[in-house]
C-alpha positions in Angstrom: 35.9 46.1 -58.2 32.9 44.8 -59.9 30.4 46.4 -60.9 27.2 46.4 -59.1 23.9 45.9 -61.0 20.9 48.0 -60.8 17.6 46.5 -59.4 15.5 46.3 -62.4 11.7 46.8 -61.9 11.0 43.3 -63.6 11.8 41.6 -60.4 10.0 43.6 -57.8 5.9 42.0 -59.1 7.7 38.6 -58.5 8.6 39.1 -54.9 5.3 40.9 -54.4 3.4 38.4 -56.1 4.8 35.8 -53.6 3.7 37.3 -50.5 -0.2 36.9 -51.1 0.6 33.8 -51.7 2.0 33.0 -48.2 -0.5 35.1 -46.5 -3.1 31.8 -48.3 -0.7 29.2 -46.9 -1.2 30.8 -43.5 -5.0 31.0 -43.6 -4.9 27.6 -44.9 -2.5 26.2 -41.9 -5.1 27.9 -39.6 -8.2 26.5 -41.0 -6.4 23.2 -40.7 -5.6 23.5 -37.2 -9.0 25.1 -36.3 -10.4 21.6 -38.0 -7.7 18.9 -36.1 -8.1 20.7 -32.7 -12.5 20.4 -33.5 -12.2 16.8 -34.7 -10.4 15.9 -31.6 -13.2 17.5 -29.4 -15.8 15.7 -31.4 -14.1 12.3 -30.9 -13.4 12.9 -27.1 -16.8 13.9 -26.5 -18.4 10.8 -28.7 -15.5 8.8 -25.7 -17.2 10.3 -23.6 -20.6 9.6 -24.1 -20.1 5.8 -24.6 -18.1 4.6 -22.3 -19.0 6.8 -19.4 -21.8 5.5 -17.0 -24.7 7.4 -16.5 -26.1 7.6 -13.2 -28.4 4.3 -13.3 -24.6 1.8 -13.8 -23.0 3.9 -11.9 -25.2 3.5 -8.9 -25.8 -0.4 -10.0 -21.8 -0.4 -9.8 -22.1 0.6 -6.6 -24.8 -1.6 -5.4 -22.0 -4.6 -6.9 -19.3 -3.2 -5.3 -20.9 -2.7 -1.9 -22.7 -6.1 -2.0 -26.0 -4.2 -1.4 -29.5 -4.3 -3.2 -31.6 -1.6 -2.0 -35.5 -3.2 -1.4 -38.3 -2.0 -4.0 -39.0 1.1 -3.9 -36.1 2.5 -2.5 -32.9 4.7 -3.9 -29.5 4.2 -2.9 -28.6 7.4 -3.8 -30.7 9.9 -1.7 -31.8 7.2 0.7 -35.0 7.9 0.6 -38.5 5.6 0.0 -40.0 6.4 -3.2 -43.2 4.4 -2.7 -44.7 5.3 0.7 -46.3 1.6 1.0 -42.3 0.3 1.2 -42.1 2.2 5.0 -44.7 -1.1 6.5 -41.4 -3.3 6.5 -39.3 -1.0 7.8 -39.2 0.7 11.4 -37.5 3.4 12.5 -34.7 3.8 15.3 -33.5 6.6 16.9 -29.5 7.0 16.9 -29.1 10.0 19.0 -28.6 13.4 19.3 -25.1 15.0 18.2 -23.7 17.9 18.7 -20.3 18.9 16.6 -17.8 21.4 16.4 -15.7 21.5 13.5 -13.0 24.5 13.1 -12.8 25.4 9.0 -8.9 26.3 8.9 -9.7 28.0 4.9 -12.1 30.5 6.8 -10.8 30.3 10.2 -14.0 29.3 11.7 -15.6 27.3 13.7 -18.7 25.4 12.4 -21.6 24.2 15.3 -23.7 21.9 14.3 -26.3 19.8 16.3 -29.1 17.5 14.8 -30.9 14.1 15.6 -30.1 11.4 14.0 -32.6 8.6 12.7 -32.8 5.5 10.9 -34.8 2.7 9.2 -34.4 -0.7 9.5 -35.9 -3.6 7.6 -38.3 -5.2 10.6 -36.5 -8.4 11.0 -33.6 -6.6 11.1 -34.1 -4.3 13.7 -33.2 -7.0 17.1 -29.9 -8.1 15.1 -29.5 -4.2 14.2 -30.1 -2.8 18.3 -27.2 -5.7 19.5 -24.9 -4.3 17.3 -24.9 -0.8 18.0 -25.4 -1.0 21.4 -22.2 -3.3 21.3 -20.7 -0.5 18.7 -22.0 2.3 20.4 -19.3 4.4 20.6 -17.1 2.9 16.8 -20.9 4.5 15.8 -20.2 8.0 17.5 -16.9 8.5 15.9 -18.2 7.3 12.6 -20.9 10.0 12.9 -18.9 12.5 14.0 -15.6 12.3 12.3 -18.1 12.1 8.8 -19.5 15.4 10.1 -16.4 17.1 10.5 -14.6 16.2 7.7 -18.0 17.5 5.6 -17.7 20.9 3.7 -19.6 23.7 4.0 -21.2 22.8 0.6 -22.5 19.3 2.0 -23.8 20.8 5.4 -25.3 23.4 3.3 -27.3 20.4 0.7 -30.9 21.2 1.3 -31.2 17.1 1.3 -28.0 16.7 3.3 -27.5 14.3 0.5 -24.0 13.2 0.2 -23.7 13.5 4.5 -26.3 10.7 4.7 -24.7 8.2 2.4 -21.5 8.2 3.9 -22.8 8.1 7.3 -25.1 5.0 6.0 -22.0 3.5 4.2 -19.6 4.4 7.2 -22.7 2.9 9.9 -22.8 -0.2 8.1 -19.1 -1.1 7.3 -19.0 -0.6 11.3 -21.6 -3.2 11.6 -19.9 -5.4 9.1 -24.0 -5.8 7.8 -25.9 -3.7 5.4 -28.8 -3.2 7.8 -29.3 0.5 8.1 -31.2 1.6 5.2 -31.6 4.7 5.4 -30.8 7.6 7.7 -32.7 10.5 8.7 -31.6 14.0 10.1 -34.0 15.6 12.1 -33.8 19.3 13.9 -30.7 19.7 12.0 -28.8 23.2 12.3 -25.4 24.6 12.1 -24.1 28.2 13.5 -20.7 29.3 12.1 -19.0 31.4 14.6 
């Protein structure tokens, strides 16, 4: 059998000189990682910010897309006149009363809600708007009502009712086949949840 050789001391500062040095390479690895993983947030978030529309192309996008340029004065997005002189070439027209019961399966609820509905219509528009929705009356209704229902509690809840009026307005006038409606108006709006 050989003999076996004694550890000598000589070697032990070598191994132990070794380990501090690993403990650098693994802070080093981490400070690299920590600096990849920010540089790719930086250069996402500099992506971001130039090639994603801000509100005033998104809503001009939408004006494009839709085919519709909103008169002076007015916004697209809430629907609502800015300048109170634009209201003289416009007239309003009553679209009814609604009443709507929508059950909220999530909650298991049932949602009431009732409120008038209004619109405006550019002055010259308003014979050509009356013949079609008396002879779309009732395409009208389900628009209305199925947009209602399918709304969540958040949208009902819009101190504007925001969002609810531009898809009724975008729904009412892809029934027409015309952008005539302007804007629309809810009046004596509530909702009970039972």
């Amino acid at each position: 059998m050989p003999e076996q050789t004694p550890l000598i001391d000589a070697e032990l500062p070598a191994v132990e000189e070794t380990a501090p040095e690993a403990g650098k390479f693994s802070i080093l690895g981490k400070i690299k990682v920590i600096l990849f993983v920010a540089g790719v947030i930086v250069v996402e978030c500099m992506v971001t910010y130039l090639y994603i529309p801000s509100a005033t192309e998104t809503t001009a996008m939408a004006e494009a897309a839709l085919g519709v340029k909103p008169p002076a004065g007015e916004t697209v997005a809430h629907g609502l006149p800015l300048e109170p002189g634009d209201l003289t070439d416009y007239v309003e027209v009553d679209l009814e009363t609604f009443s709507v019961t929508a059950f909220q399966p999530i909650s298991n609820t049932t949602l009431r809600i009732d409120f008038h509905l209004f619109g405006t219509v550019g002055i010259d528009d308003e014979k050509e708007f009356l013949a079609l929705r008396k002879e779309n009356l009732h395409r009208f209704r389900e628009q209305v009502i199925v947009t209602v229902r399918s709304a969540d509690i958040t949208d009902l809840t819009d101190a504007g009712l925001g969002l609810l009026k531009r898809k009724i307005l975008e729904q009412t006038n892809r029934t027409f086949g015309k952008p005539l409606l302007r804007t629309v108006i809810f009046s004596d709006f509530s909702f009970i949840e039972q």
